[in-house]
N, C-alpha and C positions, 0 to 999 in steps of 0.2 A: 283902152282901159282908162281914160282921161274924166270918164263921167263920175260924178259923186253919187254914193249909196242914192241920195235923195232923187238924182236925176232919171237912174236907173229904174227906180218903184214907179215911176211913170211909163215905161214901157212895157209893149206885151212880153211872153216868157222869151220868146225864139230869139225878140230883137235883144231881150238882154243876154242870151247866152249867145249870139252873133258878137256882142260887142266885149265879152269877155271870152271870145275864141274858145268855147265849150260846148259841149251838148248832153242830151238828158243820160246817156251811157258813163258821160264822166270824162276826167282825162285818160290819156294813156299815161302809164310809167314813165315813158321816155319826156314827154313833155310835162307832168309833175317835177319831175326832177331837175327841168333845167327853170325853172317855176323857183321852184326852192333854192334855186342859187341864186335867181335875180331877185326874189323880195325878201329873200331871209326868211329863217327858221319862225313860226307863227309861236313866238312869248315878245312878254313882257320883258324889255330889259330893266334889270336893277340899276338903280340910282348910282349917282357918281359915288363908289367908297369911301371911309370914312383913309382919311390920312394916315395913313399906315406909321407916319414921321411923329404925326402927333398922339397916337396911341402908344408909342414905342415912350416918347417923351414925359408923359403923363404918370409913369411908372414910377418918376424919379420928383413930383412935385408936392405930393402929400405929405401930410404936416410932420409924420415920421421921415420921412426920406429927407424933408428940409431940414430937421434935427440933429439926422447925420452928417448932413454936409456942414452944418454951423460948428459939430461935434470935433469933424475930422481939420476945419478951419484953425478951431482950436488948441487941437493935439498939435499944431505942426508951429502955429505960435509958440506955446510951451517945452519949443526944443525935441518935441517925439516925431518927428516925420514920418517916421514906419509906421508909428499906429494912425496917423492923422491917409496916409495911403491908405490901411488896411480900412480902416471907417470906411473910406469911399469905396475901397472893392468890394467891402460888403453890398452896400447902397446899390454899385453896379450890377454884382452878382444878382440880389434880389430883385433890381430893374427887369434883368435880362429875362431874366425867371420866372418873372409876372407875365410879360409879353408872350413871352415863348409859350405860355399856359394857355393864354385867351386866346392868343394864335391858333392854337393847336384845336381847342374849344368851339372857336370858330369854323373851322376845316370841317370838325366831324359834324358840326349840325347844318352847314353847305350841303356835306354831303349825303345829310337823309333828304335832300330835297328830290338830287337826282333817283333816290328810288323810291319817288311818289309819281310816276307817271301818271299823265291822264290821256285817253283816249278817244278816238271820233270813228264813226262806222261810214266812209266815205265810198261813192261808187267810181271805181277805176275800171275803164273797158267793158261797161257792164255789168260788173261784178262788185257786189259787196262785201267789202275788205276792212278790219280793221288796224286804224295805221297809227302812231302818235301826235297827238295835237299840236307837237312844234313840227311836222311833215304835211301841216294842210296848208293848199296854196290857194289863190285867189283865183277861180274858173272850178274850183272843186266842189260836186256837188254832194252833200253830206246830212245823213238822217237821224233823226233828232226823235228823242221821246221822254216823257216826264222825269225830271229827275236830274238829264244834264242838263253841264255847263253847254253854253253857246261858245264856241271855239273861234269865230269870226263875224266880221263885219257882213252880214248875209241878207240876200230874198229869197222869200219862199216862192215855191215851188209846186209842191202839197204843202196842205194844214188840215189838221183833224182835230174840233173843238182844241184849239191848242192856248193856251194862257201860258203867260211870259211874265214872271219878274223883271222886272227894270230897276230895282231898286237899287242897286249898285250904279246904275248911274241916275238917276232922274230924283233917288230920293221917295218914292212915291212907293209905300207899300201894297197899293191896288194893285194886283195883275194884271195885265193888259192883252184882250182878246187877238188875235192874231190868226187872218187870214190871207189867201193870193190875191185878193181884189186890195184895190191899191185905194187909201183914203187916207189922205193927209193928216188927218185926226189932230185934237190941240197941242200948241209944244212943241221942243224937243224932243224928238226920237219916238213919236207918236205914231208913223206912220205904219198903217194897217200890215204888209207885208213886208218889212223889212225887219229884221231881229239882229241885237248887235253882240258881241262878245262881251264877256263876264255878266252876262245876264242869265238865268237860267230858265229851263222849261218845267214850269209846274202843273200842267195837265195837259193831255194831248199828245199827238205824234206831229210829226212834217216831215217834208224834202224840202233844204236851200239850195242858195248855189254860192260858195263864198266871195265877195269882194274884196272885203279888204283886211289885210290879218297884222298879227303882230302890235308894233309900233302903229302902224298907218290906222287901225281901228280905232273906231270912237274911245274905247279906256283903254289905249295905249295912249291916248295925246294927254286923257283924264292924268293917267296914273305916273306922266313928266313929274304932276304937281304935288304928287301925295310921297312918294315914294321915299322920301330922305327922313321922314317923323321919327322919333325916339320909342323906344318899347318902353313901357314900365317894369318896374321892377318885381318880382315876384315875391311869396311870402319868405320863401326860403332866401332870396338873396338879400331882403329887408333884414330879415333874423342875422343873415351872414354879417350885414356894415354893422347892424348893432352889438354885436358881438366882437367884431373887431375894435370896435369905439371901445367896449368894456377892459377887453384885455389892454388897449392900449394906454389908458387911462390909469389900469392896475400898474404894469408897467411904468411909467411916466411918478404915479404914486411911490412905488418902490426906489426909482432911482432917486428922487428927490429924498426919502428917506437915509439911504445908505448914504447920499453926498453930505446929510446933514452927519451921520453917523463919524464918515470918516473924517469930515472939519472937527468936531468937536469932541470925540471920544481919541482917534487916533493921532489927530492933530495932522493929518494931510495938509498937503499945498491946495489953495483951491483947486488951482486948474487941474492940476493931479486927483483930486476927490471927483469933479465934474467930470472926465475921463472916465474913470471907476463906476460911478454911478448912468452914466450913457452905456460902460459895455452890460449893467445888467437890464438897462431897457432895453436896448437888439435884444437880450438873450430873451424877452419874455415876451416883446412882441411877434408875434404870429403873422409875420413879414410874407410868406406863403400861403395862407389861408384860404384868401377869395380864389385866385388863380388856381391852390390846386383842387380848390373845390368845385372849381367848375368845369375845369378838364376833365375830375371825377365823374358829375353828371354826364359829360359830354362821352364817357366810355360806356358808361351805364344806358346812355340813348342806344349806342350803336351795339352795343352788348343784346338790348330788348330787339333790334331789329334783326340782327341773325335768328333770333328766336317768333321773326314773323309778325312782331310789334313795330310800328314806324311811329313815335311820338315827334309830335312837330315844335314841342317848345321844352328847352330845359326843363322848367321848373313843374310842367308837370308831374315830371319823376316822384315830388316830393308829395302830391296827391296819390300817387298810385299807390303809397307805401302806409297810406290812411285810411284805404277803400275798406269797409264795414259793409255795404251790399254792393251787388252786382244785379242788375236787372235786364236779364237775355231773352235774346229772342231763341226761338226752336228750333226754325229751318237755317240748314247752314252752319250756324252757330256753336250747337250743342250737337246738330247730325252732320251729319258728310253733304250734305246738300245736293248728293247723287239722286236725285231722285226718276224714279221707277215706275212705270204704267205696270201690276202683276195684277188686278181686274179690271175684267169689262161688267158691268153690270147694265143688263137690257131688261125690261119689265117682264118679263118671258124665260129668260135665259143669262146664265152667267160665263163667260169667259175668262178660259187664263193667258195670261204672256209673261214667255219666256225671257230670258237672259238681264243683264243689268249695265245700268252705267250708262252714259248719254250714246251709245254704240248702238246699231243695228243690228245686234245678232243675238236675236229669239225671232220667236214667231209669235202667230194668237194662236190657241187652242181652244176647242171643245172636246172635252170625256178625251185628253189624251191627245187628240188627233188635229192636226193644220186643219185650216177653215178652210173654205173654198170661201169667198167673198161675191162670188155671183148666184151663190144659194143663201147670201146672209144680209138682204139688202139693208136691213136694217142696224146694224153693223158697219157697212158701209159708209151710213147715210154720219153716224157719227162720227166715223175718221175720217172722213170727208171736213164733215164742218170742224174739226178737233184741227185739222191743218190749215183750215182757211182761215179762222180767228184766231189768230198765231201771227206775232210779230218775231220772234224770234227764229232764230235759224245755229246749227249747229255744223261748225267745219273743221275741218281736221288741222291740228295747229301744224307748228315748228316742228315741235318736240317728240308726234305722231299722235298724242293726246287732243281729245276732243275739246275742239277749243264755242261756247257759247258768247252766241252774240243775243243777248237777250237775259230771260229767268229761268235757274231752274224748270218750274211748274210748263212753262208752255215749251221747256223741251224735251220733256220728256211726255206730252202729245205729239210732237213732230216725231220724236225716235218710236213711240206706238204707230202712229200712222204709216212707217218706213217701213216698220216689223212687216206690215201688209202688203208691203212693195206699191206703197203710193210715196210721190215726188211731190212737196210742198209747192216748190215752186211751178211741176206742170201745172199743179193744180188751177197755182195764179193764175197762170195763164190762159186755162183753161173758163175758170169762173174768174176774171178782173174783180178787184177789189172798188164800188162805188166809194163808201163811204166807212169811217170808224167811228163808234163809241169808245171813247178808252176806259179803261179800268178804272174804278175808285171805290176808296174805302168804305164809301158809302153804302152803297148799290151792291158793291161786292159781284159784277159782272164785265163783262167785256162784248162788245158786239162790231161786227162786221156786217157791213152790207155787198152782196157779190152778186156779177152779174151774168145770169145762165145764160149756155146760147141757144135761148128760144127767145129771149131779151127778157123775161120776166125777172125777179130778184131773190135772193135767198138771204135774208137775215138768219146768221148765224152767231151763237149767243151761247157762251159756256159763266161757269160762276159757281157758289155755294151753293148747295141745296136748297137749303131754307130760302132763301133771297131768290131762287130760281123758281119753287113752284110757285110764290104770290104772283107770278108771270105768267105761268100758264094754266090752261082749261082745259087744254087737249094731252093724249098721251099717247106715241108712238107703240104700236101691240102689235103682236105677229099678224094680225088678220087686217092692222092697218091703222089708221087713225080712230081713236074715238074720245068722248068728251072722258076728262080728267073726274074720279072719283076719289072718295075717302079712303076705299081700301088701298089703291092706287098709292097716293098719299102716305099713308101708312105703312105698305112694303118698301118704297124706297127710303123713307125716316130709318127703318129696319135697320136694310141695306148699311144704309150709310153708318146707323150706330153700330151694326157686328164690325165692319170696315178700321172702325174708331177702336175699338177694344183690341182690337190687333196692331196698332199704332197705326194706321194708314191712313191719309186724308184723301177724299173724295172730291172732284170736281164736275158739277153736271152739264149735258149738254142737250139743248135745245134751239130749235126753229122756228122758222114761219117763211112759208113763199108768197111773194106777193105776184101776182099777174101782172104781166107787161103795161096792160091797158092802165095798170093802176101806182106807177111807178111813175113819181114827180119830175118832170122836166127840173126844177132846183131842190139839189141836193138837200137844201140847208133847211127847208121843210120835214125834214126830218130828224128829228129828236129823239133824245130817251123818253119820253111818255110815249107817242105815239110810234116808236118801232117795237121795243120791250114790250109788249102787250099780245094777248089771243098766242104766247107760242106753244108748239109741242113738245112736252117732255121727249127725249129718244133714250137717255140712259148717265151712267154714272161712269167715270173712272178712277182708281183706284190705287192709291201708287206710295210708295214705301220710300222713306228715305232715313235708313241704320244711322243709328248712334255712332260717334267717332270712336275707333278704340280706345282714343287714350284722354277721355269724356269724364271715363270713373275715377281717374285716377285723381284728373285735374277736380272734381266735384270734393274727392275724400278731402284734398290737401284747402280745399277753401271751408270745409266744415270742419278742419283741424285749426285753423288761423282764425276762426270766429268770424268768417265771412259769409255772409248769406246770400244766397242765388235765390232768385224770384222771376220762375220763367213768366213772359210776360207775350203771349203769341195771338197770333190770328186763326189759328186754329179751336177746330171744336172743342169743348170742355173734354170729353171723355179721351180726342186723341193728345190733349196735352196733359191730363193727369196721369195715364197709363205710363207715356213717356218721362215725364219728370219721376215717376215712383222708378221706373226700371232703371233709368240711370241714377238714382241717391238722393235728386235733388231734395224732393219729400221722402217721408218715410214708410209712406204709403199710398196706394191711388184714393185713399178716402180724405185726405185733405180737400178743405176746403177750395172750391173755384169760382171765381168773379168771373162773372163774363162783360164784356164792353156793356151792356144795356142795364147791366145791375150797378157798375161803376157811375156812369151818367147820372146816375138816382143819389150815389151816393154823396154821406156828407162828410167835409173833412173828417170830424171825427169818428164818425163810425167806419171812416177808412183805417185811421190808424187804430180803433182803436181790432178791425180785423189783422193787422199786420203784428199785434200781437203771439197770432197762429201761424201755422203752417200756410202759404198763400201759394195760388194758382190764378194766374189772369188770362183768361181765354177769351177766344173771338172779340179782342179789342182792337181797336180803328188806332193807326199809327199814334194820331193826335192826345189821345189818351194816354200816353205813356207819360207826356209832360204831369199832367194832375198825378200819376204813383210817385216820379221823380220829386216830383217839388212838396207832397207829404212826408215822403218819408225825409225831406233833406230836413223838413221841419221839426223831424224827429231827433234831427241831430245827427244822421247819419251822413259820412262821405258816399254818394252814390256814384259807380261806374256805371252806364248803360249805353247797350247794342245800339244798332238801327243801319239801314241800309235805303230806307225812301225816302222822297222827299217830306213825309208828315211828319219823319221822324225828327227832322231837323231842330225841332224848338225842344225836344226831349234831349238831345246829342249837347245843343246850346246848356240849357238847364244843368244838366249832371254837372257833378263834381270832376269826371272824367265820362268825357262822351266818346266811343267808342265806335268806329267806322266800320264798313267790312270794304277791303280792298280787293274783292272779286265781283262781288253783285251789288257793293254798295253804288248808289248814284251819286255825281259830282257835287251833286247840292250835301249830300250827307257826309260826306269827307270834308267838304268845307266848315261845314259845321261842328266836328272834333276833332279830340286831342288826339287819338290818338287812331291808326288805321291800321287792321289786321289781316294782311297781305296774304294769309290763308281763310281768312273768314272762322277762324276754328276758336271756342272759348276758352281754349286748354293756352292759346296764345295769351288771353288775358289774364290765366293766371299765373304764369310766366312773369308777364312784364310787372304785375303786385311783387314777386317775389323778390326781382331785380329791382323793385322802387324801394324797399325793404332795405335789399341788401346796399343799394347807394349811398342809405340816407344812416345804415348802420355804419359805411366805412367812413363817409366823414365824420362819425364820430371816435372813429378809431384813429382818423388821422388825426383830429383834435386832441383826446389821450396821451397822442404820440408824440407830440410835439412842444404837451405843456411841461409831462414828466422829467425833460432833460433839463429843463429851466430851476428843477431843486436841486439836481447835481451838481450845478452850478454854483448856486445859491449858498449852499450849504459851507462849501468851505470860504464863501465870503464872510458869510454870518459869524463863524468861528475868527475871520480874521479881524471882525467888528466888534466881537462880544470879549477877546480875550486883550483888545486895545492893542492890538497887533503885535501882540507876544507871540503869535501866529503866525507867522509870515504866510503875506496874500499866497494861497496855496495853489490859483489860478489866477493866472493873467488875464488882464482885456484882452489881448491879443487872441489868446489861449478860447475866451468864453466866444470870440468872434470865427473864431474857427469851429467851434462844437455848434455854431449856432448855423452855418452854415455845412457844415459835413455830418451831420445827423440830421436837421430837419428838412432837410430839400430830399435830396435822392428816395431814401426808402419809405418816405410819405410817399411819392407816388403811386408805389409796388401796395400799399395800404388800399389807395384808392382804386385800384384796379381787384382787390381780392374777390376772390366767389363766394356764393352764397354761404353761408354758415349755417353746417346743418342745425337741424329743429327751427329757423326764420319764420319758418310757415307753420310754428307751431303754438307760435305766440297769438297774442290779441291784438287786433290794430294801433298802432301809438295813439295815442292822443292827438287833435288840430293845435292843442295850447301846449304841447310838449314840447323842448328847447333842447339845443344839440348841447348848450354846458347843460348837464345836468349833476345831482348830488354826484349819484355813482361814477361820471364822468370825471368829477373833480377826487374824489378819493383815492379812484384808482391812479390817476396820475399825478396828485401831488401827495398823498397821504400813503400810498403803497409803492406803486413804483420809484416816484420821487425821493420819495426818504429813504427806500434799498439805494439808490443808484449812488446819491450822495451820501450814506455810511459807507456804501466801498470805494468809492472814488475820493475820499479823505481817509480811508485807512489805506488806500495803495498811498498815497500822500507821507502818512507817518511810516508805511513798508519801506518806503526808501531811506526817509532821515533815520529810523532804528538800523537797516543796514550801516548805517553810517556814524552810528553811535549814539542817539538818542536812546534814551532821556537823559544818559549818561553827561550828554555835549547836546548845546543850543541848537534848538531848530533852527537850517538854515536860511540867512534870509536874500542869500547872492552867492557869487559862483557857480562851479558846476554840480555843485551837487542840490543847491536850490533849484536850478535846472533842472536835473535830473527828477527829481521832485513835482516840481508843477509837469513836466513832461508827464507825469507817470499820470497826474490827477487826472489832463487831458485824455490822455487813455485809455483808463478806467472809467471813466463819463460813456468813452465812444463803444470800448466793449459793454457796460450793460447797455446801453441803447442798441445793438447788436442782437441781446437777449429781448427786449422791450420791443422791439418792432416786430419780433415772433408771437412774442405774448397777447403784442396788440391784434395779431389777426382776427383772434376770436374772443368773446365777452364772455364764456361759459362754456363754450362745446371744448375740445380736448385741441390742439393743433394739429397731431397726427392726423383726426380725423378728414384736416383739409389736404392730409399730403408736406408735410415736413418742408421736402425742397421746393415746392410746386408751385409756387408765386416766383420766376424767375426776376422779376422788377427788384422784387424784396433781397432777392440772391445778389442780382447785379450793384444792387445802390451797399449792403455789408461788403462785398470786395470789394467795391471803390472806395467807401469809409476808408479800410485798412490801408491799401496802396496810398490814401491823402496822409493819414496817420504816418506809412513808414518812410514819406517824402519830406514830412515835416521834422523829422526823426533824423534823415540821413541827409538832407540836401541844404550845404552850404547855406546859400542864399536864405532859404524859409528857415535855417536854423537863427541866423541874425536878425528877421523880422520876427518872427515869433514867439521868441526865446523857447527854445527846445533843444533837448539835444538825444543822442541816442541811449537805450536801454539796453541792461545785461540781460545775461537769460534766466535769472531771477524774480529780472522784471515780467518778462514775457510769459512764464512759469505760471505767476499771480494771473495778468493779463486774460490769458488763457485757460483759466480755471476760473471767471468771472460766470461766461453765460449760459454755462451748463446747470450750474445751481439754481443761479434768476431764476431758467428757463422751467425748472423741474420744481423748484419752490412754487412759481406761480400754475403752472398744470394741477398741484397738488391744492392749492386754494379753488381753483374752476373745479378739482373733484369734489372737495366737500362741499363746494356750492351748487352741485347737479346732486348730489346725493341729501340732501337736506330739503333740495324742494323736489326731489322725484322727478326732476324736468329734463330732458336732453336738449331742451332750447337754449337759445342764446342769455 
């Protein structure tokens, strides 16, 4: 195994599978496997990590964090050690807390990698298997058809018109033909039969035989080089620094105000005012923000993926909660993509078939009754070719579910042809396959050339109708061949439109045998003009695949969000209007439909200016879907859109959110989007809108949440500023450094984790220029919650000195009953924030409605609050650092009768705000 790919493509097939110990059958298991222990699993290793030392480090050097430390420098100068400590345990806490967040951030978007497998159809013992692409080893030989990725450094083998991107390595967006004759051709990685990993297949089928995988492949040596690059920043994490730049600036503003307050109105000591005015910068900057907002997406990723959504990058999240159209495809998508052979249509005579699902259990019938197939040659003659023009094959998985290696559409020809008690594969073997045409968009056919055993040939050729009879002149009749007429013509157009009205799409099949004497010694004389020509209609099939049950439900809930769906299919106009009206998407089968040929004509704006209307796009070619995408984005619209082939690719690229199917999708179209649907189902997409929604709704919740404690704070500073400190400071630094850390860490988390809030999906999509502070965000948190939290957290303040004989006797401004006092403020800060991070669940809806206790995050971080509160309350130590001391049951009385009123005052503002706009939404 010493030869290089390059040395290899110079020998014949035999000597290169002699020299990588293989042959045409494949490996065995046993010798795969010890394969795989000697050259390692077939990926790409990831780049050396980023310093774990210096990410951790990084936490503690921003221009806030160096202000603490200058801060807590300073306290310990001016004689305060305790608070000049507590500065820095703040500093550390919020260090630890950052890290631990991106950490954690990190972990869960690692771990959507591991459930995006990709796969390789390889031959083990003869059999074709499919196994995972880190499980192919070098001797493996493995088949290939439009649409994947190249999984290894390989030679072909077979090639069938096969064209190959290189573009990933070469640069070079020409496809590159690709044949078993060996031609050095110009360049790197030019030569004619060898195909390398991360390239893909965009026309065509093959057989290789892998050489060299993993690391040892041409882009694993590439990808040494690239691998360590920086990602940019998204919109939302641009909005998040600018944001954070804002508040900290307000902050930094405020403290510098109040240090001026307290030099000159109260007459502080400097260093004692610069103290004062640092603890109200911690309190108001948003020391927790970035971290927990990214954890937040990071739950919101993994959240969408239990629900069948795999997004590959954060920040998408923040796109899917903007989506205003959706542009799907039919098959699969919107139906169950089980698709069904229940007619035969022969020019003569109609057939049914029995049973459903990729399974062999029906039959074919006439009037009732099993066929005999040696009374129905003609019948025959198209399950015959229905099996041989078929790349696909269907086997029984794991799980006892029928597992497809291939499409839909050509398996549920092999599962008709089985119905009949024909074996695809005797059949190979029976008729060898010469040559293939492969499918395309174009043509709309597929063709096989097979070889009878009388030696002559049988071109066999299935496809559209329309695109199928411009092919033929002759047509298959009970009495035999005769030349193709207009009635002819005519009945099967019929056919196919009664077929169409019933939702079922049609694919026809046709022939042509050529005589031995007239069958090219080289293959490659044969082409699509001259084999597609002179062939014989034989008939149609006919095959259903139901709507998803829970299709309507998902349809209703995106034309309640102002979300529009615009199926966008390769199917006939009539079977994709019928189906869009049955399942919601229009409101009738008389909506208007484009078909691909009336698109091509059209002009930007008499596109948009049809998308005005109800729309249907039928019988459009992959490549099409880019020109709907890029009109309507020009419309202003955030567009989601499907796709699962490789044309789709520049449409999946394009979208605002491109949209993979993780069952039939090909490699090339998974690479191409954001986001991949692990059941192919569109109810998934609307799903992941509603969880993009609700992520981008809870960081704003956590924002609310975190600004509001910042006036309970505030507040009885203000009063200790404004009355020239006849006040006494009613909250300590110390005090504000502890609220700042025991209310806004813990139960933000439990914020960012919350579910959906019902009515989400009932609103209109946000705006792209919308901003997470917005007005209602600032009212509610400084102007509502804020100004409640701080009138009772300064009247539990005077609860205490009136026990103690105010007004009668000076507020106090030291001792234990000063203590006692600012102890009480702190507590009353922590009990309404107790009430506030209830209230913050929801914008509008009721919180019952989410289930009271049912955010355990939110439960666990309020009983930790209380336990830091009655530690601070009762334990020695934190009583000397914090100044605190313990409460009567007086106090706790008051305490305790805090957040049931918040909690029922602000329920009663979210009713007359659902009852005013008639809305149950957020």
């Amino acid at each position: 195994m010493a030869k290089t790919p390059q040395e290899l493509a110079k020998l014949s097939h035999d000597a290169v599978l002699d020299d990588l110990q293989t042959s045409n059958d494949g490996l065995t298991a046993a010798e795969a496997k010890a394969r795989l222990e000697k050259f390692g699993p077939n990926e790409i290793q990831k780049g050396k990590k980023k310093s774990q030392l210096l990410a951790f480090l990084k936490n503690f050097t921003s221009l806030m964090a160096i202000l603490l430390w200058v801060g807590g420098i300073i306290a310990i100068v001016a004689g305060m050690p305790e608070l000049g400590i507590a500065i820095w345990c703040v500093n550390l806490i919020n260090g630890v807390f950052s890290y631990w967040q991106e950490f954690a951030a990190q972990k869960a978007t690692d771990s959507l990698m591991k459930m995006l497998p990709t796969y390789v159809h390889v031959r083990r013992e003869g059999k074709l298997v499919q196994i995972d692409t880190t499980e192919l080893v070098p001797g493996d030989i493995f088949a290939l058809q439009a649409g994947d990725s190249i999984s290894a450094d390989a030679l072909l083998l077979e090639a069938s018109s096969m064209q190959v991107d290189q573009s990933a390595l070469t640069g070079e967006s020409v496809p590159e033909s690709k044949s078993v004759k060996y031609d050095p051709g110009e360049g790197q990685f030019a030569e004619a039969n060898l195909i390398y990993a991360g390239t893909t297949v965009g026309a065509g089928t093959g057989l290789a035989v892998a050489i060299s995988t993993g690391m040892d492949s041409e882009f694993g040596k590439i990808a040494k080089l690239t691998q360590n690059q920086e990602s940019a920043d998204g919109p939302l994490q641009i909005e998040l620094n600018r944001l954070t730049q804002q508040l900290s600036m307000i902050a930094i503003g405020i403290g510098i105000l109040f240090f001026v307050l307290a030099v000159t109105i109260v007459h502080y000591p400097v260093a004692k005012a610069f103290i004062f005015a640092l603890g109200m910068i911690v309190a108001f900057i948003p020391e927790g923000l970035l971290p927990t907002v990214t954890l937040s997406l990071a739950q919101g990723v993994q959240r969408m993926a239990k629900k069948h959504a795999l997004v590959k990058e954060l920040n998408s999240v923040e796109t899917l909660g903007e989506t205003t159209v959706i542009c799907s495809d039919k098959t699969g998508t919107l139906t169950q993509n089980a698709m069904t052979v229940n007619h035969i249509w022969l020019p003569f005579r109609e057939f049914g078939v029995t049973g459903n699902g990729f399974v062999a259990n029906g039959e074919i019938k006439f009037r009732g009754r099993k066929v005999d197939l040696s009374l129905q040659p003609e019948l025959k003659l198209l399950l015959e070719i229905s099996a041989l023009d078929n790349d696909t094959r269907v086997q029984q998985g794991d799980d006892g579910k029928p597992k497809l290696l291939g499409t839909p559409t050509e398996a549920a020809m092999i599962i008709m042809a089985e119905k009949a008690g024909m074996d695809a594969d005797e059949l190979g073997k029976q008729m060898p396959r010469l040559k293939e045409l492969t499918f395309d968009s174009d043509r709309k056919r597929m063709t096989t050339i097979n070889k009878l055993p009388d030696g002559s040939a049988r071109i066999c050729v299935k496809g559209s109708l329309g695109d199928m009879l411009t092919q033929c002149d002759t047509i298959l009749d009970k009495d035999g061949v005769r030349p193709l007429v207009d009635n002819d013509i005519e009945r099967a157009g019929r056919a196919e439109h009664d077929y169409a009205k019933a939702g079922l799409r049609t694919l026809a099949v046709a022939y042509r045998d050529v005589p031995a004497d007239q069958v090219p010694d080289d293959l490659n004389d044969w082409n699509i003009k001259n084999v597609e020509i002179n062939l014989t209609l034989i008939g149609q099939a006919a095959m259903a695949d139901p709507a998803r049950p829970e299709i309507f439900e998902a349809v209703r809930k995106c034309h309640e969000a102002s979300i529009r769906i615009i199926m966008v299919t390769g199917d006939s106009p009539v079977v994709a209007s019928n189906v869009a009206a049955q399942i919601g998407i229009v409101s009738s089968n008389k909506a208007r439909v484009i078909t691909g040929m009336e698109l091509a004509d059209m002009s930007e704006d008499d596109l948009k200016a049809a998308f005005k209307d109800e729309l249907i796009f039928a019988r459009v070619a992959p490549e099409q879907k880019y020109k709907i995408v890029s009109t309507l984005q020009d419309m202003g619209e955030i567009v989601a859109s499907t796709g699962d082939g490789v044309n789709d690719a520049p449409a999946l690229k394009k979208a605002d959110i491109g949209v993979a199917m993780g069952v039939t999708g090909t490699d090339v179209a998974k690479d191409a989007a954001d986001m991949i649907l692990t059941d192919d189902n569109f109810a998934s997409i609307v799903a992941a809108i509603e969880e993009g929604r609700t992520v981008y709704n809870n960081i704003q919740k956590f924002l609310t949440y975190i600004l509001n404690s910042n006036v309970g704070e505030a507040v009885p500073s203000i009063l200790f500023l404004l009355s020239r400190g006849l006040i006494p400071l009613p909250l300590t630094v110390m005090q504000i450094l502890t609220i700042d850390l025991g209310t806004d860490m813990l139960p933000a988390l439990g914020l960012g984790a919350e579910r959906a809030e019902p009515g989400i999906m009932s609103e209109a999509p946000r705006s792209r220029k919308a901003h997470l502070l917005t007005k209602n965000v600032l009212w509610r948190a400084f102007a509502w919650y804020g100004l409640m939290g701080g009138a009772i957290s300064t009247a539990g303040y005077f609860f205490v000195n009136h026990m103690h004989g105010w007004p009668n006797v000076a507020l106090a401004s030291s001792g234990s009953i000063y203590i006692e006092a600012t102890t009480m403020t702190l507590a009353a800060v922590v009990f309404c924030q107790i009430a506030n991070v209830m209230n913050c669940r929801t914008n509008r809806a009721s919180v019952f409605s989410l289930g009271l206790f049912r955010n355990w995050k939110i439960n666990t971080g309020i009983i930790v609050e209380v336990l830091i509160l009655v530690a601070l309350m009762h334990a020695p130590v934190l009583q000397g650092v914090f100044q605190t001391g313990p409460l009567g049951w007086a106090e706790w009385l008051f305490l305790i009768c805090i957040p049931i009123p918040v909690f029922l005052i602000e329920e009663f503002r979210k009713w007359v705000v659902r009852r005013s706009s008639n809305k149950p939404a957020i």
